[in-house]
VONU-522979 format. One record per residue: y, z, x of N, C-alpha, C in turn. Coordinates in Angstrom, 2 decimals. Each point is the difference from the previous one (the first is absolute). Layout:
! VONU-522979
> n_north,n_up,n_east,ca_north,ca_up,ca_east,c_north,c_up,c_east
> Y,Z,X,Y,Z,X,Y,Z,X
...
***
This chain:
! VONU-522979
> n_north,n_up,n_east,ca_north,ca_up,ca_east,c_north,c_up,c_east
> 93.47,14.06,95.31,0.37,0.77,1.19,-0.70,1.35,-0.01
> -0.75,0.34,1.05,-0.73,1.27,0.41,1.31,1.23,-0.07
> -0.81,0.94,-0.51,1.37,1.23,-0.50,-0.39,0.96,0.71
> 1.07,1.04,-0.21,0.34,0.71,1.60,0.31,1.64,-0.37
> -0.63,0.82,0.08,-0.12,1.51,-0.56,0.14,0.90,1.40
> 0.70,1.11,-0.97,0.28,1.06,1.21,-1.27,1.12,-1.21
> -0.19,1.19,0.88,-1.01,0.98,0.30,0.15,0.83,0.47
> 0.40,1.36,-0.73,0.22,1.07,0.40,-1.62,1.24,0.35
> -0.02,0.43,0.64,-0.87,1.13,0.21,-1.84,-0.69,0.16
> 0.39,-0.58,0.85,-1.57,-1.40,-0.06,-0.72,1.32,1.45
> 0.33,0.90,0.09,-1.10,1.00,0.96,-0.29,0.55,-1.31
> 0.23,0.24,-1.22,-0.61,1.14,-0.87,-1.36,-1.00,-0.47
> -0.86,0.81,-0.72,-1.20,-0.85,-0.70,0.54,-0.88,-0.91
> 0.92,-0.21,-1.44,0.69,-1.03,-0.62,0.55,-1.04,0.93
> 0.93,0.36,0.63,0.84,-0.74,0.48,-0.64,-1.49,1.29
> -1.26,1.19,0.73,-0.77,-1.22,0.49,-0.95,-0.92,-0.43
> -0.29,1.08,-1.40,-0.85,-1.26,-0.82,0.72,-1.54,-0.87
> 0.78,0.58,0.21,1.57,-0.91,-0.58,0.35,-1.11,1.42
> 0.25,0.66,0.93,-0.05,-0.94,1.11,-1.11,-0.86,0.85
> -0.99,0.53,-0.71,-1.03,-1.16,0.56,0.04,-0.70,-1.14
> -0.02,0.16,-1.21,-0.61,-1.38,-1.18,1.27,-0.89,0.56
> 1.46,0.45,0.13,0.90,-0.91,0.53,-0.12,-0.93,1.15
> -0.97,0.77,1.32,0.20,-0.77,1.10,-1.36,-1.39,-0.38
> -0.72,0.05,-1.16,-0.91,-0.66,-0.45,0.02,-1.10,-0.96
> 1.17,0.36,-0.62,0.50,-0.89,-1.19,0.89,-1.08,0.40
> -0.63,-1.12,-0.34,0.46,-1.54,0.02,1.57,-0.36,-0.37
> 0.65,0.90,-0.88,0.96,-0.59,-0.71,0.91,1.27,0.66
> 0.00,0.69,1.21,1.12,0.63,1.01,-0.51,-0.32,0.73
> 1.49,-0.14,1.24,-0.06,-0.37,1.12,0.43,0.80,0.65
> 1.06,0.59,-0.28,0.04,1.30,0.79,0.23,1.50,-0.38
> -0.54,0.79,0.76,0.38,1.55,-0.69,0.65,0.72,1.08
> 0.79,0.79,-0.39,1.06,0.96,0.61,-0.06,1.64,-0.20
> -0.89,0.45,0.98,-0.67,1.43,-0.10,1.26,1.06,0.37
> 0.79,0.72,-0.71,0.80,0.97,0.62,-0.18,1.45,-0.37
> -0.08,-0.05,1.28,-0.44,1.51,0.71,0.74,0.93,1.09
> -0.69,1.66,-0.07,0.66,0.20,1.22,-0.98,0.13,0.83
> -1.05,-0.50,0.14,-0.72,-0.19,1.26,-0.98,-0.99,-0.35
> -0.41,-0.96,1.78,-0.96,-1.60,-0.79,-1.11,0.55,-0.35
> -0.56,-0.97,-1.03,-0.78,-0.32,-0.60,-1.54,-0.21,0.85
> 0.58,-0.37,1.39,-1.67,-0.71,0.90,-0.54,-0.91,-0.84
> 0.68,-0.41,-0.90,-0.93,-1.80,-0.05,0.60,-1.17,0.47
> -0.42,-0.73,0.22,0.68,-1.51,0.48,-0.83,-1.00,-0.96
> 1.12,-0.93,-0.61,-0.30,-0.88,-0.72,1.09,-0.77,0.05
> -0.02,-1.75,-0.33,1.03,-0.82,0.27,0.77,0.23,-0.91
> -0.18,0.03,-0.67,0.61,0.31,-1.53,0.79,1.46,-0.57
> -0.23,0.90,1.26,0.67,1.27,-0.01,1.21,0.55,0.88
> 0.97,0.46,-0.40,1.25,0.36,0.40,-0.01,1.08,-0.18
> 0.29,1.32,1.11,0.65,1.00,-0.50,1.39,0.44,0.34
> 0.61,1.03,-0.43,1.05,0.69,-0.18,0.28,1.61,0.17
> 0.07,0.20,0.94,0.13,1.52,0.42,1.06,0.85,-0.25
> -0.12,0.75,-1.07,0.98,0.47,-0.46,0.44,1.23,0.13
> 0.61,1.01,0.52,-0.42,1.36,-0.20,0.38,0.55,-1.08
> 1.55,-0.21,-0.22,0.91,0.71,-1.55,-0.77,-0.86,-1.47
> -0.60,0.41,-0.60,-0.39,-0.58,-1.20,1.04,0.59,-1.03
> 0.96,0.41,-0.02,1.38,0.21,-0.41,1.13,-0.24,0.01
> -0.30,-1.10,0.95,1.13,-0.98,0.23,-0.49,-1.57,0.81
> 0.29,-0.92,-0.68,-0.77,-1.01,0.72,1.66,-1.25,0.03
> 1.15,0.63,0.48,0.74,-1.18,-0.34,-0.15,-0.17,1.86
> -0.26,0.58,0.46,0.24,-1.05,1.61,-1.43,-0.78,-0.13
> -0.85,-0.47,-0.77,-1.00,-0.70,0.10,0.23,-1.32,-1.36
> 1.40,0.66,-0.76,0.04,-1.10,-0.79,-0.48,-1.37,0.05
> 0.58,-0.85,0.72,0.04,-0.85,0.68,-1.47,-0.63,0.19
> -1.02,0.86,0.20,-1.21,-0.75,-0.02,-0.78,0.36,-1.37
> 1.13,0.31,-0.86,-1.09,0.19,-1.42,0.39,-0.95,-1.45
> 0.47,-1.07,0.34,0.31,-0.79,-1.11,-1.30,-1.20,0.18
> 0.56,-0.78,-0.74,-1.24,-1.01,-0.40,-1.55,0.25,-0.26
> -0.18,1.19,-0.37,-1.27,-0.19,-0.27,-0.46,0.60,-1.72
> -1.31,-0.30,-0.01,-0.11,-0.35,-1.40,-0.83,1.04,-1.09
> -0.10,1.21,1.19,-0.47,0.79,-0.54,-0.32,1.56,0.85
> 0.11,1.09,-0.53,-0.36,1.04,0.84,-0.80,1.04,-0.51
> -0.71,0.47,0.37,-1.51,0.51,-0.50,0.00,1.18,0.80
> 0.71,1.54,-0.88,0.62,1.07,0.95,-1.18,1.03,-0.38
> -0.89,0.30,1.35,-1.23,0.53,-0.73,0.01,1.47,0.63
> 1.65,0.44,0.77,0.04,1.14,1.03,-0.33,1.11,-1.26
> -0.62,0.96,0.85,0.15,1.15,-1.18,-0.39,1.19,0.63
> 0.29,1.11,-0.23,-0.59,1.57,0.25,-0.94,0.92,-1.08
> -0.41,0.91,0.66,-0.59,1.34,-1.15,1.00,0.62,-0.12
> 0.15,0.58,-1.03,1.23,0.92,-0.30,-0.76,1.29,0.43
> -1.19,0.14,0.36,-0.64,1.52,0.31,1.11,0.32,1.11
> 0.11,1.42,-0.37,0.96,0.90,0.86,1.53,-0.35,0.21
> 0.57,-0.82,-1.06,1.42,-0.60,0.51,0.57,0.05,-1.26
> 1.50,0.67,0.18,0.79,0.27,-0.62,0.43,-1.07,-0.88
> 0.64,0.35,-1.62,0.11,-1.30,-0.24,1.53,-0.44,0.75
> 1.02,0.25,0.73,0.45,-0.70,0.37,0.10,-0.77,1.21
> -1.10,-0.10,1.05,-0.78,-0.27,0.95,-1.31,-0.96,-0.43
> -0.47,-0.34,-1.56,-0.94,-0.69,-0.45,0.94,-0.88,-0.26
> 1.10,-0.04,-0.73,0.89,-0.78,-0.90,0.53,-0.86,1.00
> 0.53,0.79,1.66,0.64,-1.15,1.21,-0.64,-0.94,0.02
> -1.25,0.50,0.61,-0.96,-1.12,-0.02,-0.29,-1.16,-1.10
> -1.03,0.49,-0.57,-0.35,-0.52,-1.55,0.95,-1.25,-0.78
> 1.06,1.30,-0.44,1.21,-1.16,-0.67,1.05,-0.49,1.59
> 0.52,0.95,0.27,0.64,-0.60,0.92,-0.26,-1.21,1.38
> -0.93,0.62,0.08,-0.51,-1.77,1.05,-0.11,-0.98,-1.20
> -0.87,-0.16,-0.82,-0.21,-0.92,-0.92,1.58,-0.91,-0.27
> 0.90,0.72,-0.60,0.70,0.01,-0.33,1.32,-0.99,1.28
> -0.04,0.56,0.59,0.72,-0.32,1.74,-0.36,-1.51,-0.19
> -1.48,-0.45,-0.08,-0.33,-1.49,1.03,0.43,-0.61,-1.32
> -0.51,0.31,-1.46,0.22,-0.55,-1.39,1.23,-0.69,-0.37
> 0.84,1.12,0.49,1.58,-0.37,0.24,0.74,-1.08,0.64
> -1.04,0.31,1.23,0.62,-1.36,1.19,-0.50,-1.49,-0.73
> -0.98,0.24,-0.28,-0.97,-1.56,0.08,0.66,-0.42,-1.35
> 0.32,1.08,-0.90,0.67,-1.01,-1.75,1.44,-0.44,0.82
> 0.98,0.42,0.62,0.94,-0.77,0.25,-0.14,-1.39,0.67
> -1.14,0.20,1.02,-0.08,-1.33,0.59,-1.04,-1.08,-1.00
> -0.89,0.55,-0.68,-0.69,-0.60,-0.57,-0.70,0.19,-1.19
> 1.14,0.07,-1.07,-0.50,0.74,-1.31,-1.29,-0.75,-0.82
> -0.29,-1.14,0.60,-0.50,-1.58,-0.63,-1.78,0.73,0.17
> -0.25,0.99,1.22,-1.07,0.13,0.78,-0.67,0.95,-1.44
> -1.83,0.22,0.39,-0.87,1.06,-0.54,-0.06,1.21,1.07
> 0.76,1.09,-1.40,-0.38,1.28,1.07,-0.75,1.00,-0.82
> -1.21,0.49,0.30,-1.10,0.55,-0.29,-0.40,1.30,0.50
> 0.10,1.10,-0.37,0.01,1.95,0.70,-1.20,0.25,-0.44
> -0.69,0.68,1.05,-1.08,0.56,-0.51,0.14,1.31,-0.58
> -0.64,0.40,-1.00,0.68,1.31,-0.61,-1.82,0.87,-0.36
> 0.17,0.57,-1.19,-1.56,0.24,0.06,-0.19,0.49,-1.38
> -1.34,0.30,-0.14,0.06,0.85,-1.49,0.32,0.92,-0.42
> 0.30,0.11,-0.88,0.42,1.45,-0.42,2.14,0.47,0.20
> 0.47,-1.04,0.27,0.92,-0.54,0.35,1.13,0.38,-1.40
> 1.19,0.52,0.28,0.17,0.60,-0.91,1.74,-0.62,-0.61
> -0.09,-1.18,-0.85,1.08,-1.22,0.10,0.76,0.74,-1.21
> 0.34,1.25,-0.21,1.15,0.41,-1.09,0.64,0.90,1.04
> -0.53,0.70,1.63,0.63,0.77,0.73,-0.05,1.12,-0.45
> -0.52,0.64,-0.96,0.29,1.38,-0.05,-1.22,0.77,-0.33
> -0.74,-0.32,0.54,-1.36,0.66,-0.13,-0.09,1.49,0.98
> -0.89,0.78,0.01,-0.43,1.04,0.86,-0.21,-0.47,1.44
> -0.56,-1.56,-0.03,-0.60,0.27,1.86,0.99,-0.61,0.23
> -0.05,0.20,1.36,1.50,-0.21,0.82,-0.41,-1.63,0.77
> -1.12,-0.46,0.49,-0.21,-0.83,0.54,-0.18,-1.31,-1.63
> 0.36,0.35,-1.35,-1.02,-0.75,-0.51,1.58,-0.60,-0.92
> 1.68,1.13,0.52,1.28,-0.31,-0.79,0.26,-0.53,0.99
> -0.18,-0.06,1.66,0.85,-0.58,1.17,-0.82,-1.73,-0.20
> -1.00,0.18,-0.43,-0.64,-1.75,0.05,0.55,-0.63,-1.34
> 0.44,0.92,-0.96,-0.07,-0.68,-1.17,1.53,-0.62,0.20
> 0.66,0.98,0.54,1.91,-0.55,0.80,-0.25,-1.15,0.80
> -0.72,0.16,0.37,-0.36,-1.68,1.13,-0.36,-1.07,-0.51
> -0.82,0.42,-1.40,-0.84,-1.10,-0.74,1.55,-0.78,-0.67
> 0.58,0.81,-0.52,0.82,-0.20,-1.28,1.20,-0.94,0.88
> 0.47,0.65,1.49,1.22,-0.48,0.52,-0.27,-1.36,0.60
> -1.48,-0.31,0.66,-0.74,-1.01,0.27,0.28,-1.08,-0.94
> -0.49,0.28,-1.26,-0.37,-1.54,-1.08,1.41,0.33,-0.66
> 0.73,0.45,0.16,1.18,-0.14,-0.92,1.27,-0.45,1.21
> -0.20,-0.25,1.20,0.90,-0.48,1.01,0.57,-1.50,-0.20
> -1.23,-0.78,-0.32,0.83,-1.40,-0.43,-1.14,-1.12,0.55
> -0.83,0.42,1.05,-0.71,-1.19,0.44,-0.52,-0.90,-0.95
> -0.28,-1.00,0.40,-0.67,-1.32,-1.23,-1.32,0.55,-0.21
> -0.59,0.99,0.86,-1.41,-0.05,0.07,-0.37,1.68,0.28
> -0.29,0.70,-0.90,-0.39,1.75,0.80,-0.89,0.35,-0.92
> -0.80,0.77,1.12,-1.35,0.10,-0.81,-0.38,1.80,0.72
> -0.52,0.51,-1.07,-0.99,1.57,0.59,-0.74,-0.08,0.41
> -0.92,0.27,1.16,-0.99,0.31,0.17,-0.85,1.44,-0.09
> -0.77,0.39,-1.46,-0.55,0.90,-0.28,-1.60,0.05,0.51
> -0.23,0.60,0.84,-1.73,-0.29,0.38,-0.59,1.61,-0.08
> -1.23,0.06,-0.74,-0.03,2.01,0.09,-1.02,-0.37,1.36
> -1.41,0.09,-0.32,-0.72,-0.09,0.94,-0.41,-1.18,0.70
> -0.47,0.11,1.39,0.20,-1.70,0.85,-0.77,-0.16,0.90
> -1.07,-0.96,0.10,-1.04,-0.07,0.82,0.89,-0.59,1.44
> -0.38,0.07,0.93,0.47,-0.24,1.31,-0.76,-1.14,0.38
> 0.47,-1.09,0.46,-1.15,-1.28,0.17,0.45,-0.49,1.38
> -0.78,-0.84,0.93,0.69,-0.53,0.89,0.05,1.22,1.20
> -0.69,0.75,-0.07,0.13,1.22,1.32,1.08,0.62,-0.09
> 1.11,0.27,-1.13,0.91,0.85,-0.35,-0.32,1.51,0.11
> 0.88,-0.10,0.44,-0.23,2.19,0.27,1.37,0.07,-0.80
> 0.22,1.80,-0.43,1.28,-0.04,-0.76,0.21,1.04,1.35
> 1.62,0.17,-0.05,0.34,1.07,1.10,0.34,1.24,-0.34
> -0.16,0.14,-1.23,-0.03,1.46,-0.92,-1.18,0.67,0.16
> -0.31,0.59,0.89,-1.49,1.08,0.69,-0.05,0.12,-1.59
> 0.18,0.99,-1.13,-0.89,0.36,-1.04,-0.44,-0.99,-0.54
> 0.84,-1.78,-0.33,-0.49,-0.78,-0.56,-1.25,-0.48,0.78
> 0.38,-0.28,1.23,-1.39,-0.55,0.33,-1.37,0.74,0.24
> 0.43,1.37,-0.02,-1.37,0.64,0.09,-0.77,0.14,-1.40
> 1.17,-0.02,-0.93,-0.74,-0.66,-1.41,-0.70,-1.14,0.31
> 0.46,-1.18,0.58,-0.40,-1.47,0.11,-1.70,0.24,0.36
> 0.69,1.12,0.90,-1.76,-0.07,1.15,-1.06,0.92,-0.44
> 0.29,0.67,-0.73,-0.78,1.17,-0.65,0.03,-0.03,-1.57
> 0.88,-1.21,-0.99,-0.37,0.24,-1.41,0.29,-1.42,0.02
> -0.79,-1.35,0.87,0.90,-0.87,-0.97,-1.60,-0.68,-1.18
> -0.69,1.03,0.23,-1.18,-0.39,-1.16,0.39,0.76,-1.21
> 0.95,0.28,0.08,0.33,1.16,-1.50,1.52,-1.66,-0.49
> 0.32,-0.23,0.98,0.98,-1.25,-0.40,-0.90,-0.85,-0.41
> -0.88,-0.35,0.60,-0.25,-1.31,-0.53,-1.50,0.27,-1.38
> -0.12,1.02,-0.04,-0.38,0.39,-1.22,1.03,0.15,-1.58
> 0.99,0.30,0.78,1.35,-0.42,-1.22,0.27,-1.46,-0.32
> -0.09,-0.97,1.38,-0.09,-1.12,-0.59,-0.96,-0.81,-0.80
> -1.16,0.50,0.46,-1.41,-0.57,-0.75,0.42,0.78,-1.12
> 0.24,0.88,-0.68,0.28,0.48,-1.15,1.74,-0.69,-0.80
> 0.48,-0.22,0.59,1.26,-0.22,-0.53,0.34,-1.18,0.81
> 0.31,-0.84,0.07,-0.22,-1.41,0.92,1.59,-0.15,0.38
> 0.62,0.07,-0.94,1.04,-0.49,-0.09,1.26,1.41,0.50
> -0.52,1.11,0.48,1.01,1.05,0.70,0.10,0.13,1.13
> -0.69,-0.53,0.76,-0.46,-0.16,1.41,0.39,-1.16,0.35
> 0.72,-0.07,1.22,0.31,-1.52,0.69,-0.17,0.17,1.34
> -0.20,-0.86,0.63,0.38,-0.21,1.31,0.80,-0.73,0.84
> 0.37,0.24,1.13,0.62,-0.78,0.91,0.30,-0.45,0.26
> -0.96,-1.03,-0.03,0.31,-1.64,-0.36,0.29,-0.26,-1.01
> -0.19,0.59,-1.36,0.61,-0.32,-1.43,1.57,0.38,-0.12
> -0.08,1.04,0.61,1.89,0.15,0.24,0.63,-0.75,0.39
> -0.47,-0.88,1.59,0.59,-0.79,0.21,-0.20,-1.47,-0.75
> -0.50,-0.26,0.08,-0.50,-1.46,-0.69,1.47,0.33,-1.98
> -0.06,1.06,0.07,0.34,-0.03,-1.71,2.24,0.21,0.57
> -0.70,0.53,1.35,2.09,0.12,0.47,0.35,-1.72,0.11
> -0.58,-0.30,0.67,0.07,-1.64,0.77,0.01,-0.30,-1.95
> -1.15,-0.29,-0.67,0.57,-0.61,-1.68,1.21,0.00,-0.67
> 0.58,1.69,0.55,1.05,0.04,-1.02,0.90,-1.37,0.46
> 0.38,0.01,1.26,0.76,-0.55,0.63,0.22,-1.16,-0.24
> -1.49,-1.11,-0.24,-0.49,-1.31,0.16,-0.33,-0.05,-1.68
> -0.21,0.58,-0.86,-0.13,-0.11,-1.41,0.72,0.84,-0.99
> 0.46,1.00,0.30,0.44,1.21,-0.97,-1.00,0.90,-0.46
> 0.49,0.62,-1.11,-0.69,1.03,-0.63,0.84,0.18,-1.52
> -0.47,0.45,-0.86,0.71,0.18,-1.27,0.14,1.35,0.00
> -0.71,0.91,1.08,0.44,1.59,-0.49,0.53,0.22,1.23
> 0.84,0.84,0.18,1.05,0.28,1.05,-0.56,1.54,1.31
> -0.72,0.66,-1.06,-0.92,0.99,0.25,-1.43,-0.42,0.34
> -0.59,-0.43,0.92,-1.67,-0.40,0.53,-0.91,1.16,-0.21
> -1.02,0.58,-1.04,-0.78,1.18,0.45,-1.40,-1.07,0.58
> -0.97,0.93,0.81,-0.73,-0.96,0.24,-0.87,-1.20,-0.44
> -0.19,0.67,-1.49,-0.65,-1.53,-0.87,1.23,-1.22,0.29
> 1.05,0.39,0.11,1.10,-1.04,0.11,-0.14,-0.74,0.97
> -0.31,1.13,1.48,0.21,-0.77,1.36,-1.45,-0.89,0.23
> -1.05,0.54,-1.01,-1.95,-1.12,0.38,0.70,-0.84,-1.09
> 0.44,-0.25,-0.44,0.18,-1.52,-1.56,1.18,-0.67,1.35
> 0.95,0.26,0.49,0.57,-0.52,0.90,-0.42,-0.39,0.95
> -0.86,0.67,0.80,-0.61,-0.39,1.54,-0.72,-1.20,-0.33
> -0.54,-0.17,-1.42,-1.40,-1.59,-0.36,0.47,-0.80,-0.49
> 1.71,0.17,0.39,1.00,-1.34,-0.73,-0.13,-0.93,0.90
***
């Protein structure tokens, strides 16, 4: 039976590189994009979900059981934001849909994108690096059969991906020969796009033995 994933934040650069390897892959049939505004793609195989409160999702309960996996790739810059205004977001949305979907479906793979430098004892100096490491820790210790990190530092954009973070992408557009000079030098710190997704869709359909993905994790996954 073709398996059936929800998709958080598929307008950011991760999240749509995550939602196309899905709308491509043989072994799902359907995906469930929730958002608070559409997406503009049409595909048979795509459903969305318009959400506005990402802090509360019980009047949408109801359309969030049975599925087999969720691949939550929403995320912010912490530039200029307080940490308790990073933490709503950050942990607290995360946290909100995490909640809903283990009651209805603890059986499912749920997978956060998080990043490097990520700080999983909580008590470090940066403020963005103890609010991910609270998310990391409350994430894989919730109960699902299946939870996985997603750690990615640097990330080629494939597929006509733009990121919607103006400083990231003007990096994209103005240094991404200094990236991909890190990868020709270091092969294995650099991923892309499609390796994120292709290695989210694995956990799901094969596992993983480390619970934490850094990117050598997510290219040995994507060529499973």
């Amino acid at each position: 039976m073709k398996k059936k994933v929800i998709i958080t934040g598929a307008t950011g650069m991760v999240g749509k590189g995550v939602l196309l390897e899905c709308l491509d892959h043989d072994e799902i049939g359907e995906v469930l994009v929730i958002g608070r505004s559409p997406i503009n793609i049409k595909h048979p195989r795509l459903k969305e979900l318009i959400h506005k409160d990402f802090s509360d999702f019980t009047d949408v309960t109801n359309q969030l059981s049975g599925w087999d996996a969720c691949y939550f790739c929403l995320g912010i810059s912490a530039a200029g934001l307080k940490e308790e205004e990073y933490r709503r977001i950050t942990y607290g949305y995360t946290m909100s849909l995490a909640n809903t979907l283990f009651k209805n479906s603890s059986e499912m793979t749920f997978n956060y994108v998080s990043g490097q430098g990520t700080d999983s004892s909580e008590k470090g100096s940066m403020m963005w690096a103890r609010v991910k490491g609270k998310t990391e820790n409350d994430i894989l210790n919730l109960g699902f059969e299946k939870a996985f990190v997603f750690r990615p530092g640097a990330i080629i954009p494939l597929r006509g991906i733009k990121s919607r973070t103006k400083s990231y992408q003007f990096m994209y557009d103005y240094f991404m020969w200094l990236v991909k000079g890190i990868k020709a030098v270091s092969p294995n710190s650099v991923v892309n796009t499609t390796q994120i997704g292709l290695a989210m869709i694995n956990t799901m359909l094969l596992g993983y033995d480390k619970k934490i993905l850094k990117p050598k994790d997510m290219i040995i996954l994507s060529e499973k």
